[in-house]
N, C-alpha and C positions, 0 to 999 in steps of 0.2 A: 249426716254428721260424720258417717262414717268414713266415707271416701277423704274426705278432710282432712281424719288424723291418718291417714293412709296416706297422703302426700305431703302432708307437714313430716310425718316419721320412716320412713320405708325401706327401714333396717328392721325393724318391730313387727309382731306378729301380734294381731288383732282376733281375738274369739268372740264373737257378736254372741250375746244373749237372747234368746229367744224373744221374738217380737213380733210374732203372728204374720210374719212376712216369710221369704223362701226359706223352705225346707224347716220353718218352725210347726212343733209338737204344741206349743199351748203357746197362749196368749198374755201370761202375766205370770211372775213372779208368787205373788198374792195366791195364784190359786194352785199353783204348785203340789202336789202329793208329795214330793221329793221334800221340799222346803217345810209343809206340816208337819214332818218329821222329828224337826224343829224344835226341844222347847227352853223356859227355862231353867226347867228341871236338869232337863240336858246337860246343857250348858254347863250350868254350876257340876255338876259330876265333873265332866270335862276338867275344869278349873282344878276341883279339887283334887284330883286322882293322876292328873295326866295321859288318861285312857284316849285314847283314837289321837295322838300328838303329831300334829302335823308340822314337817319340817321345811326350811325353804331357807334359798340362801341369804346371808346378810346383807347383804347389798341388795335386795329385790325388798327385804322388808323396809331398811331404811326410805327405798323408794314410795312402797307402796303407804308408808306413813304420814307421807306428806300430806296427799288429799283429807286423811283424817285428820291432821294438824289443823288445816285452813280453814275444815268444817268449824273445828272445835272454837279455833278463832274469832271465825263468822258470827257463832252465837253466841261468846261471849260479848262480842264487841256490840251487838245489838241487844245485849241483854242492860250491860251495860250503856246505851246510849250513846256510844263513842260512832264516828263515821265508820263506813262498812266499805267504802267504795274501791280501795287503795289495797283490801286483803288479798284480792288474787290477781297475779299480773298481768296487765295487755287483757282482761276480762274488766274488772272492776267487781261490783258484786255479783258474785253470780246468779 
């Protein structure tokens, strides 16, 4: 998949996630040390406090919202029983 959006975009800089393939440290996400770290405890601290506040530019978040939009979409629209096929473009459902 990857070479894919490498030639569909090739202005864009691609960091593959670890996938038990070259030069990967572990095999999944799931088992992660790094990622147990993890929790919701966390989290909400985070939330509440502002501690560890990670910044980025606006135009990268607006981007990066989309694919959460379309999720969000996705399941509503199947929650609700409405067609699913037409929410993400030139895909259909994914």
């Amino acid at each position: 998949m990857m070479p894919k959006l490498r030639t569909l975009n090739p202005g864009n800089t691609f960091i593959e996630a670890p996938t038990a393939g070259n030069s990967a440290t572990c095999k999944s996400c799931a088992h992660c040390p790094w990622m147990a770290m993890n929790s919701l405890a966390g989290v909400a601290q985070v939330l509440e406090t502002g501690a560890n506040e990670v910044h980025i530019d606006a135009a990268l978040g607006l981007r990066a919202r989309l694919p959460i939009d379309r999720m969000l979409a996705f399941t509503a629209a199947l929650k609700n029983g409405q067609p699913v096929a037409g929410l993400v473009p030139h895909i259909g459902a994914a």
